[in-house]
N, C-alpha and C positions, 0 to 999 in steps of 0.2 A: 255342498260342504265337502272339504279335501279332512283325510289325515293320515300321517304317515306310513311309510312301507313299510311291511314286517320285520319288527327287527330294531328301527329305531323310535319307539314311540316314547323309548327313556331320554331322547334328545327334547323334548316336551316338557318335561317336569322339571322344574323350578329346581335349581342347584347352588346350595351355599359357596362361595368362595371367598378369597382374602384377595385381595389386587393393589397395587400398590395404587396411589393417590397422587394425583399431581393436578398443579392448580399453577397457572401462569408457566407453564413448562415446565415448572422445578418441584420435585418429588416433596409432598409435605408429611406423609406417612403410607399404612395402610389402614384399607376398611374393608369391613366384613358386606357382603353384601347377596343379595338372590337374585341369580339372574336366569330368564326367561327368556325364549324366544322372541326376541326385537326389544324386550324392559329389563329395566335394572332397577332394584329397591334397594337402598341400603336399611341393614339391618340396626345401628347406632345414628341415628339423625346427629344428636346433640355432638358426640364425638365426632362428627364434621365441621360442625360449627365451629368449633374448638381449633381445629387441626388447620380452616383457610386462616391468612391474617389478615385483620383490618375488618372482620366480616363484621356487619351491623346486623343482628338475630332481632328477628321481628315474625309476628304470628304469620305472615304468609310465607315467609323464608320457612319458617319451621313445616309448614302446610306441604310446600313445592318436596322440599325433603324425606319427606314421610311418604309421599305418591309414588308410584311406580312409574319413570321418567325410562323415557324413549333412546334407546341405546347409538343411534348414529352411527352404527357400524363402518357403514360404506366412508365416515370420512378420515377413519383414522389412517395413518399414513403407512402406505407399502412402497415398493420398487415400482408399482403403476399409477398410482394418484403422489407423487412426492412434491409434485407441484401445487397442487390444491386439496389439500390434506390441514387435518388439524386446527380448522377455525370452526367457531360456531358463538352465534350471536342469541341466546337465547332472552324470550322477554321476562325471567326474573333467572331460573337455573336451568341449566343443560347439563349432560353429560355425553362424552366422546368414549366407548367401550372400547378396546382392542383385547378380542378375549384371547388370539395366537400369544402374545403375551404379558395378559394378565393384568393389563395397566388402563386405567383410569382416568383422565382426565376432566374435570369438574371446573365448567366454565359458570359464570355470574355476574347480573344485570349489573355496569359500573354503580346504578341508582344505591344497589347493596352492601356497596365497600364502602368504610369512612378514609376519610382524604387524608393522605400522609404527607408531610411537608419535613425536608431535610436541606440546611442550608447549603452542604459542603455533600458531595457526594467523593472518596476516595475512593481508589483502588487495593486489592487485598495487598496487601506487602506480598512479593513473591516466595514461592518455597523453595525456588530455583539454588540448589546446592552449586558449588565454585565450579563454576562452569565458562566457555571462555565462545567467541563468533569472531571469524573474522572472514573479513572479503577483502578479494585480492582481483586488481584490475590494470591494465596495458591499455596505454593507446600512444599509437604513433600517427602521424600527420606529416606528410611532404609535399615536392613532387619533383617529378625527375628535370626540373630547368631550376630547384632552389634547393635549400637546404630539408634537413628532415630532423624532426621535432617527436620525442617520444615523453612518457610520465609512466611512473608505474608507482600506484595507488596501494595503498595497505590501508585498512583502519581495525584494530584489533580488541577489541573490550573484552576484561577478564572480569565477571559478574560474580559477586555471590548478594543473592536479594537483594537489599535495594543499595547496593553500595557496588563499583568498578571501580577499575583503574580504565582508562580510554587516552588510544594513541592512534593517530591519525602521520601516516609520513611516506612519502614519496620521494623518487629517484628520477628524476629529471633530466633533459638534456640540459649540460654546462650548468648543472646548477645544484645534480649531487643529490647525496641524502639529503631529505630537511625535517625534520618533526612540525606539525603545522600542531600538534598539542599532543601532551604527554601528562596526563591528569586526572586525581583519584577526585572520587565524587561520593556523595553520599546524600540520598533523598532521606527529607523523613516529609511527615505527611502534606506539610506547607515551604519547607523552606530546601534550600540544596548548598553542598558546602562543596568546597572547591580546592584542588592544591594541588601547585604543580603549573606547566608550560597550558597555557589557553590564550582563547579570546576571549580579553573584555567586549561585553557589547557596546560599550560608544555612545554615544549621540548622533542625532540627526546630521547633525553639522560637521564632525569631524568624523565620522567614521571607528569600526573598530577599532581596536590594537591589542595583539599578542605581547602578554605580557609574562613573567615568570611569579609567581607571589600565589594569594590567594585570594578567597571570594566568598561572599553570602550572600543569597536573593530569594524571596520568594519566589512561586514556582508553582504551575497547577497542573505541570503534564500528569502528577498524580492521579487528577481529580479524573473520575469518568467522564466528564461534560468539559472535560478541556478544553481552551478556546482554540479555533484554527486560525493558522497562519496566512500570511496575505504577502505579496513580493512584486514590487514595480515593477510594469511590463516592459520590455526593452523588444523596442520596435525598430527595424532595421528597413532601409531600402535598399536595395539589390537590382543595381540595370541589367547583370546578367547572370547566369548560372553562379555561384560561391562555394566556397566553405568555409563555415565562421566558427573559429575559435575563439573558448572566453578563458579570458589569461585572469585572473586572482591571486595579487602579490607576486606576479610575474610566472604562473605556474600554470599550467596547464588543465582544465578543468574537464572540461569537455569541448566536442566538435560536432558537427552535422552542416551535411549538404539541403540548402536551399535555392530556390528556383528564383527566378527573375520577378519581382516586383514587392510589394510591401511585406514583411514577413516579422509573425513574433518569434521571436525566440526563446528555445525551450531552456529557462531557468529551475527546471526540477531537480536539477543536481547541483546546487547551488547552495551552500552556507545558508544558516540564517543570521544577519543582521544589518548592517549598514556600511559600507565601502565600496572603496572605486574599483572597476575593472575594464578589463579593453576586449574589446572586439577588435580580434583580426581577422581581415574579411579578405580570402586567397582567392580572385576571381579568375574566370576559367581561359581570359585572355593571358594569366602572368601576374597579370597586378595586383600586387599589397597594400591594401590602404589597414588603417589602424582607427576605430572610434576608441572616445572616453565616457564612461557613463557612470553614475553614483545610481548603483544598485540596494536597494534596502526590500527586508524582507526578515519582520519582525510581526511578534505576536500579537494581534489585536489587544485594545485596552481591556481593565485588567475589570472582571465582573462588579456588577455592581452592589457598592458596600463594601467591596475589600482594598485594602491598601498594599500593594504593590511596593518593597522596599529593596536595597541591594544596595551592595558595597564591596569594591574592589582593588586591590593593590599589588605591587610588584615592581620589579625591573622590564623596564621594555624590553622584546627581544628583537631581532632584527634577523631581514632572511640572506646570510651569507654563501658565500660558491664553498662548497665541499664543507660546511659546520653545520652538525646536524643541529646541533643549539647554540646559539649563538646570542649574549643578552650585552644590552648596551649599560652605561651606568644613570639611567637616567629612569628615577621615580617616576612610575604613574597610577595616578589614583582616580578613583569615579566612585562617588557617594549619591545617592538619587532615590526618588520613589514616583510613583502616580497613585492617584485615586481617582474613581468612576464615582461622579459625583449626582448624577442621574441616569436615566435612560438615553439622554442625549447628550449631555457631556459630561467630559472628565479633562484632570490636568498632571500634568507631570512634572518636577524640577529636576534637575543634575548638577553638582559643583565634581568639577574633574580638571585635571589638568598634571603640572608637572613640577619638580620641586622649581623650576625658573617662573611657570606661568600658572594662572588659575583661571577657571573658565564657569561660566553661569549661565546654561542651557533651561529655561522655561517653553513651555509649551500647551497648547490642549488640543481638545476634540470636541467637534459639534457633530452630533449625526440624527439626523433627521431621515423621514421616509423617501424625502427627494433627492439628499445624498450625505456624504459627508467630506467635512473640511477640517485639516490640520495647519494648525501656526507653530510655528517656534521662533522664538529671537536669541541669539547667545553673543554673549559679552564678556569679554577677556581682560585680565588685570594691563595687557600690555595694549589695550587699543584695541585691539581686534574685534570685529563682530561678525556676526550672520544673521541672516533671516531666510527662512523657510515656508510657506502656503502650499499646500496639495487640497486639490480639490476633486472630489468623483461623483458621478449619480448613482444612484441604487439600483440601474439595470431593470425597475418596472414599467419603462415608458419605452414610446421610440424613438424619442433623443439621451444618448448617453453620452459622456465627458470624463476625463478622466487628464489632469494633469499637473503639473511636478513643478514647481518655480523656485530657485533658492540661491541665493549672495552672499558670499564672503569677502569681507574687505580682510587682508591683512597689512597689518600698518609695519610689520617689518619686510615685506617680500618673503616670507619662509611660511612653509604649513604652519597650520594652528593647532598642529602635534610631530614630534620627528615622527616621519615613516623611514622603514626599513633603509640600511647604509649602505645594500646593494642592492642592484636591480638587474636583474637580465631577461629579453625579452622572448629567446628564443627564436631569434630568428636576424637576417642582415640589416633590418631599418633599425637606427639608432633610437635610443630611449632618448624622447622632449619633455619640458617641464609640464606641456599641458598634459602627457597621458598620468603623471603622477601629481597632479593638481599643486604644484609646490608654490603656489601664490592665489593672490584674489582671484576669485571666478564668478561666473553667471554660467548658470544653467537652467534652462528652461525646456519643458518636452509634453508631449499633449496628443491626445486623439478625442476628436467628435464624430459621430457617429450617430446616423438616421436610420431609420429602417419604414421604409412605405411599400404596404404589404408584405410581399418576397422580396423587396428590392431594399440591397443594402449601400447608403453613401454614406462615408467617411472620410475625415481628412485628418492626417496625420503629420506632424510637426516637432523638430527638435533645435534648439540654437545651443551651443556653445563659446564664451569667451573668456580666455586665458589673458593675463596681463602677461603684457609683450608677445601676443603671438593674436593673429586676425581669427576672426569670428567666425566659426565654422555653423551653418545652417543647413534643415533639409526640412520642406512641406510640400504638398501637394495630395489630393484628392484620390481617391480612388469609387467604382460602383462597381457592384454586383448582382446581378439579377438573373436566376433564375428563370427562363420561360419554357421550358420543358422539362417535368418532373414525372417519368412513368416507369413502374418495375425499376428494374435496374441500369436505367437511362436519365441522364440529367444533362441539359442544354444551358449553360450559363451565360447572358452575356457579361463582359468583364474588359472593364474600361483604367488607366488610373495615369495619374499624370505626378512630375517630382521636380522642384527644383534648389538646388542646392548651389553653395558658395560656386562651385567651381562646371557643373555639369545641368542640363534641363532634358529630362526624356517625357517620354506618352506612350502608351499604348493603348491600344481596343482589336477588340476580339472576339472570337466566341471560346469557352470554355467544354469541353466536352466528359462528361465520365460514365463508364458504363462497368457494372460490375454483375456480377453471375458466378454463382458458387464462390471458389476460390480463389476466381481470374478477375482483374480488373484490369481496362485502361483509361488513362486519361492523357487526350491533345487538346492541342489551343491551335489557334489559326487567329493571325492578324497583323495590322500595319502597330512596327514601333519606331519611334524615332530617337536620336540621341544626338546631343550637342553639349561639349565641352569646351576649355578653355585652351586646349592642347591643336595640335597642329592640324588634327585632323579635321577640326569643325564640325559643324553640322552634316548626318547624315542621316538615311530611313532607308528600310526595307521589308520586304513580306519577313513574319517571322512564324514561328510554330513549332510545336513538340507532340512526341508521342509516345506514349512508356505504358507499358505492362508491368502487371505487378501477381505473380502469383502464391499463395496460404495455403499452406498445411498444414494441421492440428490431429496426432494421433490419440487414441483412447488417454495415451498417458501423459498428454499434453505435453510433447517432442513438437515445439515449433519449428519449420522452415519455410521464408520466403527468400524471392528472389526476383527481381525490378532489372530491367534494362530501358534505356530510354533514349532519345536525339531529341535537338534541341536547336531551333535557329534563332540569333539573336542577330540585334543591330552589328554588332561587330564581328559574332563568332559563331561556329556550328560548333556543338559539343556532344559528345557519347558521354550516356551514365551507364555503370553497373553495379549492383551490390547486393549483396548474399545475407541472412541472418538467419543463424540459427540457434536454437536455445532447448536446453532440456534439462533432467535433472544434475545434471555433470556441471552447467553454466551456460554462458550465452557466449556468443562472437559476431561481430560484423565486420564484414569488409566492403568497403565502397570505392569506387576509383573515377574518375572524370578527364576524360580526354580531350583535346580540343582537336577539332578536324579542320579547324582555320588558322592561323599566325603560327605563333611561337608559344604557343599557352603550355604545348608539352600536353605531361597525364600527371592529376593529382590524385592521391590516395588515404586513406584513411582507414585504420586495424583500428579495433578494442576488441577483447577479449577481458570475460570475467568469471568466476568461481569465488567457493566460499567455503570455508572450513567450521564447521560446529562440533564443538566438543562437551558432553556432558561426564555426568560421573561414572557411566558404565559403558559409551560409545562415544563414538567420532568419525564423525561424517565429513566426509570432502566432496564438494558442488553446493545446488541450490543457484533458484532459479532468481529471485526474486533476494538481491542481498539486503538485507535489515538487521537491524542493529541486536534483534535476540531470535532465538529460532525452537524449533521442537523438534525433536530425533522421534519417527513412530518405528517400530516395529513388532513384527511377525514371529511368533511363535506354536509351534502346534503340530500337529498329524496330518493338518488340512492340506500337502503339498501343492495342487493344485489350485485353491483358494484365491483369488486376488480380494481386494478389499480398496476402494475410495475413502480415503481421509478425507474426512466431511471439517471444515473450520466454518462457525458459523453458517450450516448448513451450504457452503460452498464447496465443491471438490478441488481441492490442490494438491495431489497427487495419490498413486496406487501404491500400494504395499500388498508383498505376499509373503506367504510361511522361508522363515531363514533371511529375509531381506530388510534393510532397513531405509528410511526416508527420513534426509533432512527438508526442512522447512523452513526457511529464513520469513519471519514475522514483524511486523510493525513495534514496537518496545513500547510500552506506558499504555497496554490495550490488555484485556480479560477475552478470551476465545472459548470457548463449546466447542468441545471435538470429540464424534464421533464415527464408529464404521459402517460404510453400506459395502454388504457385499456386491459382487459384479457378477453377472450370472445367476446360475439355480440351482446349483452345486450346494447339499445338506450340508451344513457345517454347524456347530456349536460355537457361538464368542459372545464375547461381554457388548453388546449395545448399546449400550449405557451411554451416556452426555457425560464426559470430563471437562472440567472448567477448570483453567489454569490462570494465572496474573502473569505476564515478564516485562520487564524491566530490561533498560539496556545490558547486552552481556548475558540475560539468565539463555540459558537451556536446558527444556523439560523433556528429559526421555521419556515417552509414554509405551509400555509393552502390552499388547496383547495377543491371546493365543487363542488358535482355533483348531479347534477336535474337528478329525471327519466324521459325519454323524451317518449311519444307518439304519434303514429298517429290516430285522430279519424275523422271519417267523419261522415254523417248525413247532414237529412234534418232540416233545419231551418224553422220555418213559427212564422206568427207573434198574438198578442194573441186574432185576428178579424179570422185565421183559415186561412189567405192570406200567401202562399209561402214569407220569404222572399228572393226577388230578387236582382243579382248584389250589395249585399251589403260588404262591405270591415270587414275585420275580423284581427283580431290584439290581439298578445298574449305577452308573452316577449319573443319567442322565431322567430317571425317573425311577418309577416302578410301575409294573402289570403283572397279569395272571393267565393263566393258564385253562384250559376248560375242561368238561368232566372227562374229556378222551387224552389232553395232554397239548392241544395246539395252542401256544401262545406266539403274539408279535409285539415287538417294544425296540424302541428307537435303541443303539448302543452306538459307544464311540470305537475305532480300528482297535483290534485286537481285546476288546474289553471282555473279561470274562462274563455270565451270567449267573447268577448266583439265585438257587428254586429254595424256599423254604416253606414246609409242610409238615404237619401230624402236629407232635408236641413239641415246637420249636425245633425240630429234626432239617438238617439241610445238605444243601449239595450243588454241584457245580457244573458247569458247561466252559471248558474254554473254545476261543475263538480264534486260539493263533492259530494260522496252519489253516482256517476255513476260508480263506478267498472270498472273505467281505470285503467288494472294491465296490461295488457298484450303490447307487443310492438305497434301493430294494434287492434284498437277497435272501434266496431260500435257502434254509439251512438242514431243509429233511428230517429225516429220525436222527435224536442226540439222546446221547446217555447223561443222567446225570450221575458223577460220583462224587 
């Protein structure tokens, strides 16, 4: 039998306390409770009962309550278990004690809770006061044998809760300011209103169109269980090194270098809804070629049981050289709804068109666990029609599928909506009727895909046909297969083959990537061949690449990498290099590609981005992550050396310390938790607490906290007759303690805090502490007087 050292046998006995209460992480009051050595009793059963919701009270619930239940100390969460902290699965009631502070946690068997059912889950309406986010973005694209191509990007929302104003406009090479929308908004809990310069979203078939007027639609970004978005994959081949721009109403959207063979392309900065866009694909030989592709990337159908309605009108606007608005005279309208008519399907109609034309777009949805298929047919008052099929698997098996079919006849030679009255491309190759779909077309595009074991085969296909212009095609196969997978080494072999209207290439190889720490590279080694239509014929050769790629990531997540690489193809050896780096200020990348064979020259590509947030009491300029609302945190306090991690949803995205502040550019239509860990072991005083916020496009929440440097000092006290003082009580703002029969007391104080002794008959007295060289976490303070 053990029992304690002299001195503490008072940490043994049973001690009333109040501790605040929380159940499912969110604080539902407090309870009185005794706690002991490894147990905890509450002292009010039934007022627990009361205070969880949803609890179903039954004689064993009441039983578990009443007993003295096992404190779990070890699991509540510090700066050393943060990872596996705070769960506990008990079989009817547990508790998680954290007695450092104070706090309670009261877990319970789900058998205990009655079942809540809510059909419509919304978001709080924000409390975000007029507050304004805007990001600000550069890219230029050339190269030294053609011309060079820049955009410079703004989109600015001025928020006050659930209502903005949102303006979206760039400055263009040869093509000026342009507003791509200028438009006040206003959410309520189901529906969003609209007014002002936008996109209507369109139809399948015709694409969107920027229109000047207004709009009504239901809307569920609200809703917390939002549905997510989905965006046709736009799959490119590539015989040699690239850089592929995507042009959107002839505007520059984004770029990125990709390497020789099948390749998707990254549509995450990409609008959502349905319209045409081009790929300009600057290959590292010289050559410009141009795809056309109908891009759509619209929200899943609409939950089931709810009807989906909307309605839209205006003046078309058209994208002119040097007018930053520019609206044509020509009425357009789009009236439409969907309904989810099951778990597997649902349908949707739209009447849209123009005061000359009118249009009658039906369609639906089958989805099943093996995949899903859409239809649409649209029929036009002047003759015109379309038809639509998409078909995909549900990605649970090891054959998937995935593709796009759809026909327009128009019966006068012209689109089946004006598009814009100018167009420019950016660049020497003239604008054709196929990049801007101005008549009937077919288009069709497709990927299948095997997977046997590690080994993946696919084969990937697109046709295009323009009335009066030949059939542009690309298919061909490609595998990959993995045969050496160990640490940070992978052996792939990687095969694929391509033929298209004008060109037929192959290649096989092996793939290599080896990664370690921060460094990675990755070479290829093999025979490719290539044969076109062009003078030079058929040709092969050994070909191969090899590139480094090195990552940096400091405490305060200051990204830098930097890749250099070579590259031999059928036609060309090429150099890459390119730098990125990002931090709280913003990001930039520069990349450049040289060709060390022909006349290819060197291509180059800048972006460069930042982001300005402004709330009602700060504004910030940078931010790393641009989104459409953000959160100002800052530091206040005595704590100067203090840092702190902004915890969002138990994630860290960024440090803050005393005097300094941090923007945070955030997702818009999301609810966050945010709170501080401190960094280090540095005694500080601050609010720990969980803040739950709502933003909305536009809102910005300034959040302030402050943190006292915290002390411990002891000393003797005596009084100014040269008498010990004794048993007298001591009181700071950081608690209170006492003193003992000879005068020595210790108790936590914040920098320069005075201590204030109270003794005999209410009789008191003071200690100050400026001038005493409390820096350090523990400090002795000696004999004080108190007066």
């Amino acid at each position: 039998m053990t029992s304690p050292p002299a001195g503490f046998s008072e940490l043994e006995q049973p001690r009333d306390l109040v501790v605040d209460l929380y159940f499912g992480g969110r604080k539902i009051g407090e309870a009185q409770i005794v706690a002991k050595p490894g147990v905890v009793r509450f002292r009010n059963p039934d007022q627990i009962i009361g205070l969880v919701p949803h609890l179903k009270s039954s004689p064993a619930l009441v039983t578990s309550l009443t007993a003295e239940l096992k404190d779990n100390a070890g699991l509540a969460c510090s700066q050393t278990n943060s990872g596996h902290c705070g769960e506990l699965k008990p079989d009817l009631v547990g508790i998680i004690f954290d007695q450092d502070r104070f706090r309670l946690d009261l877990f319970v068997h789900p058998s205990a809770l009655e079942v809540t059912q809510s059909d419509e889950i919304y978001l709080a309406t924000p409390t975000a006061p007029l507050s304004l986010t805007s990001s600000i973005g550069a890219a230029i694209a050339g190269s030294t044998r053609g011309s060079t191509s820049f955009n410079i990007q703004n989109r600015t929302i001025i928020g006050f809760q659930n209502a903005r104003i949102r303006s979206d406009s760039s400055i263009a090479s040869d093509l000026g300011l342009v507003f791509d929308d200028l438009v006040a908004e206003v959410d309520t809990r189901r529906h969003r209103y609209s007014g002002g310069l936008f996109w209507a979203p369109g139809a399948d078939l015709t694409g969107r169109r920027r229109i000047m007027g207004f709009g009504f639609a239901t809307q569920f970004d609200t809703r917390a269980d939002a549905d997510s978005l989905e965006a046709t994959p736009l799959i490119i081949f590539l015989g040699q090194p690239a850089r592929v721009e995507i042009l959107v109403d002839n505007r520059l959207v984004t770029s990125g270098s990709y390497e020789a063979g099948n390749n998707s392309v990254d549509t995450s900065n990409l609008p959502d809804g349905s319209y045409p866009l081009v790929l300009r694909i600057r290959e590292a030989s010289g050559a410009v070629r141009e795809e056309r592709r109908f891009f759509v990337k619209n929200a899943q159908i609409a939950p089931q049981g709810q009807l989906v309605y909307f309605a839209y009108a205006g003046l078309l606007a058209n994208t002119q050289h040097n007018q930053p608005i520019s609206l044509s005279k020509s009425l357009y309208y789009q009236v439409g709804g969907a309904r989810r008519l099951s778990e597997s399907t649902a349908i949707d109609a739209a009447i849209l068109g123009t005061e000359k034309k009118a249009m009658l777009q039906v369609g639906g949805w089958l989805i099943t666990s093996f995949g899903r298929a859409r239809a649409a047919g649209l029929m036009s008052s002047d003759g015109s029609k379309g038809a639509l099929l998409q078909l995909g698997s549900a990605g649970t098996g090891p054959l998937n599928f995935n593709f796009d079919v759809r026909r327009v006849w128009s019966s006068n030679g012209e689109p089946l909506l004006p598009l814009p009255s100018y167009v420019d491309n950016f660049g020497p190759t003239p604008v054709t009727g196929a990049q801007v779909a101005a008549s009937s077309y077919t288009q069709a595009s497709g990927t299948l895909t095997y997977s046997l074991g590690s080994a993946l085969l696919s084969v990937t296909g697109s046709y295009r046909h323009d009335r009066g212009f030949k059939s542009d095609y690309t298919i061909g196969p490609s595998l990959s297969w993995p045969i050496v997978r160990q640490g940070g080494l992978q052996v792939i072999v990687q095969a694929d083959a391509q033929k298209s209207r004008t060109t037929t290439s192959a290649f096989a190889g092996f793939r290599v990537l080896y990664t370690a720490g921060g460094f990675s590279t990755l070479s290829t080694i093999g025979h490719a061949t290539l044969k076109d239509g062009g003078t030079r014929g058929s040709r092969s050769r050994q070909v191969g690449s090899l590139s480094g790629q090195w990552f940096y990531q400091d405490d305060e997540r200051t990204q830098v990498s930097l890749e250099g690489a070579l590259q031999r193809d059928v036609d060309t050896s090429t150099a890459r290099a390119n730098a990125f780096v990002a931090n709280q200020l913003g990001s930039g990348r520069v990349e450049v590609l040289h060709s060390l064979e022909g006349n290819g020259g060197t291509q180059f590509g800048l972006t460069l981005q930042t982001g300005i947030a402004l709330g009602s009491k700060a504004v910030e300029i940078g931010g790393r992550d641009l989104n459409q609302s953000a959160v100002i945190a800052s530091m206040a306090g005595s704590a100067k050396d203090a840092a702190f991690d902004v915890l969002i949803d138990e994630i860290a995205r960024g440090r803050v310390s005393a005097g300094r502040r941090l923007p945070i550019f955030l997702e818009a239509y999301r609810s966050y938790n945010l709170r501080l860990r401190p960094v280090g072991s540095s005694a500080v005083d601050y609010d720990s607490a969980v803040r739950k916020i709502t933003l909305f496009p536009g809102n910005v929440e300034h959040l302030n906290w402050t943190a006292e440097q915290v002390s411990t000092v002891f000393g003797q006290a005596f009084l100014a007759n040269g008498r010990p003082l004794a048993n007298a009580s001591i009181s700071t703002r950081r608690g209170v303690g006492q003193t003992d029969d000879e005068g020595y007391f210790q108790i936590d104080v914040e920098a320069n805090e005075p201590l204030t002794f109270k003794f005999g008959a209410n009789e008191t007295c003071g200690v100050p502490l400026v001038g005493a060289q409390v820096q350090s976490d523990y400090a002795s303070l000696g004999r004080v007087v108190c007066r």
